[in-house]
C-alpha positions in Angstrom: 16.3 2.4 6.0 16.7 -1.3 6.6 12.7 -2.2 6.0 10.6 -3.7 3.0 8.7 -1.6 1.4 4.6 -3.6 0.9 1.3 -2.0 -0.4 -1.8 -3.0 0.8 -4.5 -1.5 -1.2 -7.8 -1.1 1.3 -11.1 -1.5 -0.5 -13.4 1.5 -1.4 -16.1 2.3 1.0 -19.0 3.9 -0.1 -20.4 5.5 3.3 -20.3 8.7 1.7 -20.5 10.3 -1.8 -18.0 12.9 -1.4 -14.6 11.7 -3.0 -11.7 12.8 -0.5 -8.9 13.6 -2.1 -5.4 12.0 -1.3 -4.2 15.0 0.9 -7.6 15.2 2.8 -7.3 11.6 3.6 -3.7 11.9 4.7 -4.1 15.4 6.7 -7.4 13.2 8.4 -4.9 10.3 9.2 -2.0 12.7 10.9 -4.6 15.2 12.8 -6.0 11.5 14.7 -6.0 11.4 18.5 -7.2 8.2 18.6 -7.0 5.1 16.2 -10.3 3.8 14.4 -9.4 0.4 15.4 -10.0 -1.4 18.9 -6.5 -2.0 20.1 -5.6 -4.6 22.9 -5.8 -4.0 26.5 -1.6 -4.4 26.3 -1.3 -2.0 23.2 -1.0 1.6 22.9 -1.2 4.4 20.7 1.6 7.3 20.7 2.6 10.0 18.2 6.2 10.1 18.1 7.4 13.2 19.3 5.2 12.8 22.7 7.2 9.4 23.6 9.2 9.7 26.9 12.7 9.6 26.7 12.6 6.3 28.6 10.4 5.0 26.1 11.9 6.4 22.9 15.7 5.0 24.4 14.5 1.2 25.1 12.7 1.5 20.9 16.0 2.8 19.8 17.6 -0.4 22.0 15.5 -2.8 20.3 15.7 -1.3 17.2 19.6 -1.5 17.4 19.8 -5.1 18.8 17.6 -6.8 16.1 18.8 -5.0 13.3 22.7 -3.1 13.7 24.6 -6.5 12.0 22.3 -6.4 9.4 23.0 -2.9 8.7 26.4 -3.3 9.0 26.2 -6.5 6.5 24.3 -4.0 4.2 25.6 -1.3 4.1 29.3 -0.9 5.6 30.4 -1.3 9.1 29.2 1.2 11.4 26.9 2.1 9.0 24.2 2.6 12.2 23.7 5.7 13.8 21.4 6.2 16.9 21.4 10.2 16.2 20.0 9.1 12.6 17.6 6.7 14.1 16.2 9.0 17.0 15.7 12.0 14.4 13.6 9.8 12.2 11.7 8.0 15.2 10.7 12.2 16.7 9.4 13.3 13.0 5.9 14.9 13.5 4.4 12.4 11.1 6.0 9.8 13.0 3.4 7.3 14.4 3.4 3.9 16.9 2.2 1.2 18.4 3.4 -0.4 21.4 3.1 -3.6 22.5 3.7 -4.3 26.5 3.7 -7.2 28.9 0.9 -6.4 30.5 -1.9 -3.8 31.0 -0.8 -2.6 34.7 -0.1 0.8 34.0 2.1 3.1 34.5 4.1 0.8 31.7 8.3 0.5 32.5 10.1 1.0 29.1 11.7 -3.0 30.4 7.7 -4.0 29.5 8.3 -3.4 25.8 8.0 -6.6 23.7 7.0 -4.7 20.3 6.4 -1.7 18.7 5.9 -0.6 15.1 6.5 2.9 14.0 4.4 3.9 10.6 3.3 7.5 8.9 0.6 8.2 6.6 2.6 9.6 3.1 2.1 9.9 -0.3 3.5 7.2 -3.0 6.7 8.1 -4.8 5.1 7.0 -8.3 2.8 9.3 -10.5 0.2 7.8 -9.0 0.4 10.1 -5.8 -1.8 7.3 -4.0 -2.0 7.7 -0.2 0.3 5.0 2.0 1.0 3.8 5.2 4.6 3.5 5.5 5.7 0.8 7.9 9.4 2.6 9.3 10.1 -0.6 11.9 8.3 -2.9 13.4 10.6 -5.1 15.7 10.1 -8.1 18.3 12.3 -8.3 21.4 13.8 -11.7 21.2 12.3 -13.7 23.8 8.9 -13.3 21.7 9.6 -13.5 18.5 7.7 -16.9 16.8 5.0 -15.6 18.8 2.4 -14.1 16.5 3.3 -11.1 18.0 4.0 -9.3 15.0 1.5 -10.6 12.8 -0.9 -9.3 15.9 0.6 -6.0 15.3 0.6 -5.8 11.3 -3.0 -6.8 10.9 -3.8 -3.6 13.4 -1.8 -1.3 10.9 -3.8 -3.4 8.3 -7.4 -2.5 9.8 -6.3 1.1 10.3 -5.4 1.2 6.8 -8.8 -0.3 5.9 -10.7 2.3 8.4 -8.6 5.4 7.0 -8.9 4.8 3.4 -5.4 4.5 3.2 -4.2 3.0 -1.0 -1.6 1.0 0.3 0.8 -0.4 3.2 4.0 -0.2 2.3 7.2 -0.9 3.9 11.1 -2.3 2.5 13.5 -5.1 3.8 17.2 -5.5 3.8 18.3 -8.4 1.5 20.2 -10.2 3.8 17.4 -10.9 6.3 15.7 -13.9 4.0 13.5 -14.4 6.9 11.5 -10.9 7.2 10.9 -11.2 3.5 9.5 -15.2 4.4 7.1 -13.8 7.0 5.9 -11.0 4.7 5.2 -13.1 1.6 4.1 -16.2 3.2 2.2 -15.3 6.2 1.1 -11.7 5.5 0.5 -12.3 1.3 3.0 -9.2 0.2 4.2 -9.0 -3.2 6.5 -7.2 -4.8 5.3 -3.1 -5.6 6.5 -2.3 -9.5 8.8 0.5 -8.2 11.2 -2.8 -7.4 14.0 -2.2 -8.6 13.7 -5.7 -10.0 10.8 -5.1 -12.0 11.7 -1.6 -13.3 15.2 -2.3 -14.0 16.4 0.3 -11.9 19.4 -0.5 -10.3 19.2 -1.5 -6.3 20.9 0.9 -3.8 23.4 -1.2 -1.8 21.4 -4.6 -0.4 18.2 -3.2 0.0 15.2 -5.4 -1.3 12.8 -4.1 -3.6 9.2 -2.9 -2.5 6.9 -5.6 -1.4 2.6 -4.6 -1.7 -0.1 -6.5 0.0 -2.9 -7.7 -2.5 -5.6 -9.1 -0.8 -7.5 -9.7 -3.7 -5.0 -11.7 -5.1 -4.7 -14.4 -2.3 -6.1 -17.7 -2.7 -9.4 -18.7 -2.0 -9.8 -21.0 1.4 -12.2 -23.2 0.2 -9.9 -24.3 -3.1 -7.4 -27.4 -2.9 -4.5 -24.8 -3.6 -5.5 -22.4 -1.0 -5.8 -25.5 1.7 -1.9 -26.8 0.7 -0.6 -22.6 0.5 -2.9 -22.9 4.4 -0.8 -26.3 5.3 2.7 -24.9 3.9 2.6 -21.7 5.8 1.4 -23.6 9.1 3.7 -26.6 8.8 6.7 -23.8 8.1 5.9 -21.5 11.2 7.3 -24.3 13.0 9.1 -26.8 10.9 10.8 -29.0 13.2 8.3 -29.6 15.7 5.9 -30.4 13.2 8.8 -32.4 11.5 8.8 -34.8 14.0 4.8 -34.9 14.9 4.8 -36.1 11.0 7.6 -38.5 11.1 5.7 -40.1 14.4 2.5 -40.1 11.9 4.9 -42.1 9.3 6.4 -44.8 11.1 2.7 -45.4 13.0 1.5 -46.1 10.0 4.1 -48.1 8.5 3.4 -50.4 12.2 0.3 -50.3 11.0 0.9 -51.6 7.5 2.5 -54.6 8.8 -0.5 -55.8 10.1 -2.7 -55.3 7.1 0.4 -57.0 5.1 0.6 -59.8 7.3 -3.1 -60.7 6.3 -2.5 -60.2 2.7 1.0 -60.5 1.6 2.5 -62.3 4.6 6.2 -61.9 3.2 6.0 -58.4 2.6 4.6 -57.8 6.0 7.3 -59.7 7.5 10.0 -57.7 5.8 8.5 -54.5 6.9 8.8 -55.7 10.2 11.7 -56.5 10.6 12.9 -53.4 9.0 11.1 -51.4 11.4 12.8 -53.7 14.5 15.7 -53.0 13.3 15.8 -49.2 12.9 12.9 -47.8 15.0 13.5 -50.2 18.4 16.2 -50.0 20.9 17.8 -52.6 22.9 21.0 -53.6 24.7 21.4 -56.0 22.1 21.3 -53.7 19.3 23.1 -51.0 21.0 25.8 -52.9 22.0 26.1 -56.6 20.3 24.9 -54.9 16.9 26.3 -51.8 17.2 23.1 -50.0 15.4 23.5 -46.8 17.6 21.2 -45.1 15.1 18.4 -47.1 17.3 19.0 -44.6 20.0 17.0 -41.8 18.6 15.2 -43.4 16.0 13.2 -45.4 18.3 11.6 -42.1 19.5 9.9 -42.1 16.6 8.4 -45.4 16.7 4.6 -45.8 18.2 3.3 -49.6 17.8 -0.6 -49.2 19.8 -2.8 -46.3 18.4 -3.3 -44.8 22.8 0.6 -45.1 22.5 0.8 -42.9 19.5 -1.6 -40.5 20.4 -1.0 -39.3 23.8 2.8 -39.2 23.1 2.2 -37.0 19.9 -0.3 -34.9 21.8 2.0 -34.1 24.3 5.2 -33.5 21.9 3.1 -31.1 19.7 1.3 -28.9 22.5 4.1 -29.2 25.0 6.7 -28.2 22.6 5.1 -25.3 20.9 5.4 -23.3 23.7 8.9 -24.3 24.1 9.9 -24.1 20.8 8.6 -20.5 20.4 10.3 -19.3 23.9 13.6 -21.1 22.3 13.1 -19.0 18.8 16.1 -21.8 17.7 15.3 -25.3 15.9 19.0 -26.4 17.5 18.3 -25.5 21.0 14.6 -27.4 20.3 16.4 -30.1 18.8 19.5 -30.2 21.5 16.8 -30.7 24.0 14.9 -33.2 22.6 17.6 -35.4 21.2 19.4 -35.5 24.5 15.8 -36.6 26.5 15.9 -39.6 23.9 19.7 -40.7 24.3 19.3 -40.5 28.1 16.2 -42.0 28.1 17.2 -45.3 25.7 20.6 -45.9 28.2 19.0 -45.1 31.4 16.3 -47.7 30.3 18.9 -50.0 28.2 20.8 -50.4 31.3 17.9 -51.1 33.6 16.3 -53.7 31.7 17.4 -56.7 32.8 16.2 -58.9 29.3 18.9 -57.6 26.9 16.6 -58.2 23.6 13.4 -55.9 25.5 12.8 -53.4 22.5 12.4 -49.6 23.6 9.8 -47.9 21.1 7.9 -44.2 21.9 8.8 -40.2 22.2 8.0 -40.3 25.9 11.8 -40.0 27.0 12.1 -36.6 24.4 8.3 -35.7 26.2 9.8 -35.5 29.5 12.9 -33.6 28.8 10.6 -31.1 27.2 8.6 -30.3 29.9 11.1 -30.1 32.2 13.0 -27.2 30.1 9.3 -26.2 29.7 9.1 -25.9 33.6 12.3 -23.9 34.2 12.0 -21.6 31.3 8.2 -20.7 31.7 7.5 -22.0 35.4 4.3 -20.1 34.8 2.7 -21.1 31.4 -1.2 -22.6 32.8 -2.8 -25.7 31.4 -5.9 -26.8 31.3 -6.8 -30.1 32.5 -8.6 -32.7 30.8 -8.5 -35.5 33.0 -7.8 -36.6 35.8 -10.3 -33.1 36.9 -11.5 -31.9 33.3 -11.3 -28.1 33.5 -8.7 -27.9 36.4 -5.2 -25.5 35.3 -1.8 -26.4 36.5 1.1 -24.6 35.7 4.5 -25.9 33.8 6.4 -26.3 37.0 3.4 -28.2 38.6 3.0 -30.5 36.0 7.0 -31.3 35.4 7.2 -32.0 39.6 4.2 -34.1 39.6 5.7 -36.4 36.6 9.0 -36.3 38.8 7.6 -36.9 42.1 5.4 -40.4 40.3 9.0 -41.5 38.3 10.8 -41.2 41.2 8.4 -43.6 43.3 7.8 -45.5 40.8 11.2 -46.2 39.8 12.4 -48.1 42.6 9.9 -50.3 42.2 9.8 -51.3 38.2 14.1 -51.8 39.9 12.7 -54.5 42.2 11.1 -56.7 39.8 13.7 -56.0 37.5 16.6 -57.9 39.0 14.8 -59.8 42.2 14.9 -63.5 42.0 11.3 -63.2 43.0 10.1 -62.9 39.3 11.1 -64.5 36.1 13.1 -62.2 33.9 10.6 -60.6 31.3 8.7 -59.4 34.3 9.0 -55.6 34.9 6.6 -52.9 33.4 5.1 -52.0 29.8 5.9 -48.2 30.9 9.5 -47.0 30.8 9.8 -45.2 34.2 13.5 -45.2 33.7 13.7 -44.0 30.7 11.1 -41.6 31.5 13.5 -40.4 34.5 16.6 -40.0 32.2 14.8 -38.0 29.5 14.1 -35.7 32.6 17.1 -35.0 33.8 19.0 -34.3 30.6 15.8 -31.8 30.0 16.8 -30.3 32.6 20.7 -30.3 32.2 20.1 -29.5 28.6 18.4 -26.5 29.8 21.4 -25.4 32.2 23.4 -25.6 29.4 21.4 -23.6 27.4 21.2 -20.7 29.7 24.9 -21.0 30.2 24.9 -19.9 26.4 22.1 -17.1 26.9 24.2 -15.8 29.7 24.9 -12.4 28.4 21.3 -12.0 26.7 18.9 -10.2 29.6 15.9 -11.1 28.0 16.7 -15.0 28.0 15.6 -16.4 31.2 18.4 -17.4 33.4 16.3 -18.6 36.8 17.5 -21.8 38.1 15.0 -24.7 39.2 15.4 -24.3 42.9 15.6 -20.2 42.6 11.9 -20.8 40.2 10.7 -23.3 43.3 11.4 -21.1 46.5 10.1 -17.9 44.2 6.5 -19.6 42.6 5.8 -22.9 44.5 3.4 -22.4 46.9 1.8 -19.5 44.9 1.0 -22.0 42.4 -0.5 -24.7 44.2 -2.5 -22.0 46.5 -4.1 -20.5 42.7 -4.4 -24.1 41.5 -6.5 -25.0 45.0 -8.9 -21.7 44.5 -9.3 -22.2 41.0 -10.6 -25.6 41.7 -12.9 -24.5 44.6 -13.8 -21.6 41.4 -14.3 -24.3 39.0 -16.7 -26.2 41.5 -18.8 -23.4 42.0 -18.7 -22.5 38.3 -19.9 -26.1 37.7 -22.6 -25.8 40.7 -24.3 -22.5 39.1 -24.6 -24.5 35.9 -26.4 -27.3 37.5 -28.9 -24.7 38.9 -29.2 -22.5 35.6 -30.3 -25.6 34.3 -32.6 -26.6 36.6 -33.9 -23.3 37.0 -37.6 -22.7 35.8 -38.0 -19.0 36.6 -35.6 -16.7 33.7 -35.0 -14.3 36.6 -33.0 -17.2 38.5 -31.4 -18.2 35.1 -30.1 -14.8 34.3 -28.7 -14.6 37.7 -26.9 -18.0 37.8 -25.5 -17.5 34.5 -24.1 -13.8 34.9 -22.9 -15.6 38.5 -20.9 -18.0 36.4 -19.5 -15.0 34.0 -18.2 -13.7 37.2 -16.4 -16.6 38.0 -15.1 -17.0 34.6 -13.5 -13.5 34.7 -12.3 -14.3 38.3 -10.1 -17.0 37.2 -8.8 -15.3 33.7 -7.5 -12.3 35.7 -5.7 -14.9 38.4 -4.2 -16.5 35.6 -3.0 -13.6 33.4 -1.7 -11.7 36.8 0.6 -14.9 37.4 1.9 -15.5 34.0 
């Protein structure tokens, strides 16, 4: 009920000569203990009649939260029942994987973030082909835009492929246009000809026809079409964020293009310009003498120097990712961003002591995203690439270490604002208090969000003091031993270098794969 029906078709293997025939391979499939396929350290296997009642109850949760108004849109209201549910989740046949937190076992049913449930059947047509049938496979909410189901549909494609399983097949309720977008466009399903659609049978209530997964039929990588189907499906996985890294990419170049014009077609050039100062700048002046208040988001947009440009589009695109994915909403994104720019151009409008100073760059919309970064995942690590390459910092390190320089520095870039002691276009190329407001209404913006979230368990609803008092010195204590780690690491590759005898190599090298471990099991116990 409520799923899509697809149809991979796994190629022939030719191991053996015997021919098995379709119930051979599907009695094979159901009499399995163990999976072909080499599962993550965080994913299990379980049959579905062995699940714990704990277990099976926080599925059924899940199961009820992502999908109930859909069935009720579908098929009637109070169309779902958890009796019907549980009796098709117990079949014999029944079939899952489970996707946890974490690899500590014993696993709590709250450690659930996925699961798919799948049997091995035969088709319905005359071909009698052998199928796994995808039942559910469902994300808890806080992460979904993950790749955490794509993780888990390419292990029921490789068990498909080890099994010599026909086809995958699942089917999807009509009025959920954004399954059917992730099965066609990131997993290459197409429609199965028992479709209703294609057979000219009529369609019971709103389900969607039968997709199947033809890998033969996807585009090749290396052709021009495969690279723009490649650029589609990444630019759509996140099409806001990667919205605005383009637009930044735009007006650069049109910044750009006004020098080149100036050489060549000097009045061109000159009208560019001044079309770009007068949409993608900000000033006193034209926020308040012109009225263009358009300027006080547009001129997030606006990069003029190529370091500029960069490092503020770096940061927008890898610091909101993470972000945007833990948000799973383009308006919350977009809430948060916009507001960092708005605070940003009249904190710094109203600082500025020249009223015609133009404000261009993204760094005010930046800083408000890593401070909802910081209170929403205080323990996502980074690696460092300067000022020590390698180093890791967490979220919440990074966004009180860019608070902690604004708020010193502001005072300052204040003083030779409005002292008498320098002329009046003295002050600083960098927009501390801009910097500052974007931070601030990150983090209000965030307050405000959680506020909205407040009924939703899975939504994180820590505060930034309750994340400080609970996280800060544990981070900076990891971050000081995964320095002296990172040292060390570095000091055993000086010696294996230097090292003439292979004995001494070998040893300094499987020294440094220690080390390496040592600091990927510090990190992944604190995030």
């Amino acid at each position: 009920m409520g799923r899509a029906k697809k149809g991979s078709k796994a190629p022939p293997t030719s191991r053996s000569a015997i021919v098995l025939s379709t119930g051979d391979i599907l009695d094979a499939a159901r009499d399995l203990r163990e999976l072909p396929v080499t599962l993550g350290d965080n994913i299990t296997f379980h049959r579905g009649g062995k699940l714990s009642k704990a277990i099976l109850d926080k599925i059924i949760d899940i199961t009820r939260d992502n999908m109930k108004s859909s069935y009720d849109a579908a098929l009637g209201w109070d169309n779902w029942d958890d009796h019907v549910k549980r009796d098709e989740m117990t079949h014999k046949n029944s079939r899952f994987l489970l996707e946890w937190k974490n690899s500590t076992l014993p696993h709590s049913p709250d450690d659930l973030v996925a699961f798919v449930h799948f049997r091995f059947e035969r088709a319905d047509d005359d071909d009698q082909e052998s199928v796994l049938y995808v039942y559910e496979i469902q994300v808890v909410p806080s992460h979904q835009r993950q790749g955490v189901g794509r993780q888990l549909m390419q292990l029921v494609e490789s068990i498909a492929v080890q099994l010599g399983i026909d086809k995958i097949m699942l089917t999807c309720l009509k009025n959920r246009p954004e399954g059917l977008a992730f099965y066609k466009s990131k997993l290459h399903y197409e429609l199965h000809r028992s479709s209703p659609e294609i057979c000219e049978r009529p369609a019971i209530s709103d389900y969607l026809p039968p997709l199947e997964q033809r890998r033969d039929r996807r585009r090749r990588p290396g052709s021009i079409s495969g690279f723009f189907t490649w650029a589609h499906d990444k630019f759509m996985e996140r099409p806001l964020l990667n919205g605005m890294v383009l637009v930044n990419c735009i007006v650069y170049g049109a910044w750009r293009c006004t020098a080149f014009s100036f050489r060549v077609t000097p009045r061109e050039g000159e009208r560019l310009r001044r079309f770009l100062m007068n949409n993608f700048t900000c000033s006193w002046d034209d926020l308040v003498t012109k009225g263009r208040w358009h300027q006080s988001i547009l001129y997030g947009f606006s990069h003029i120097t190529f370091p500029h440009f960069i490092f503020n589009t770096w940061l927008l695109y890898f610091i909101g990712r993470p972000l945007y994915d833990r948000l799973g909403s383009e308006k919350e994104f977009g809430a948060i961003y916009v507001s960092g720019l708005l605070a940003g151009a009249l904190a710094e409008t109203l600082a500025c002591r020249n009223r015609t100073t133009p404000l261009v760059g993204a760094s005010s919309g930046v800083m408000a995203l890593l401070a909802s970064l910081s209170v929403l995942e205080p323990n996502r690590w980074w690696y460092m690439l300067f000022p020590i390459p390698g180093a890791t910092l967490s979220s919440m390190q990074l966004a009180d270490i860019n608070l902690a320089v604004h708020l010193v520095a502001a005072p300052a870039v204040l003083y030779r604002q409005f002292s008498r002691r320098f002329p009046p276009r003295y002050g600083s190329n960098v927009a501390y208090i801009g910097h500052l407001g974007g931070i601030f209404a990150g983090y209000f913006a965030t307050k405000v969000i959680q506020w909205r979230h407040r009924n939703d368990k899975s939504f994180p609803h820590e505060s930034w003091w309750d994340s400080h008092k609970r996280y800060a010195l544990l981070h900076w204590r990891f971050s000081a031993e995964d320095a002296d780690d990172l040292g060390e690491w570095m000091r055993c590759w000086y010696r294996a270098r230097q090292a003439y005898n292979a004995n001494e190599r070998r040893y300094y090298r499987r020294k440094m794969e220690v080390i390496s471990e040592r600091r990927r099991l510090r990190r992944s116990a604190l995030s």
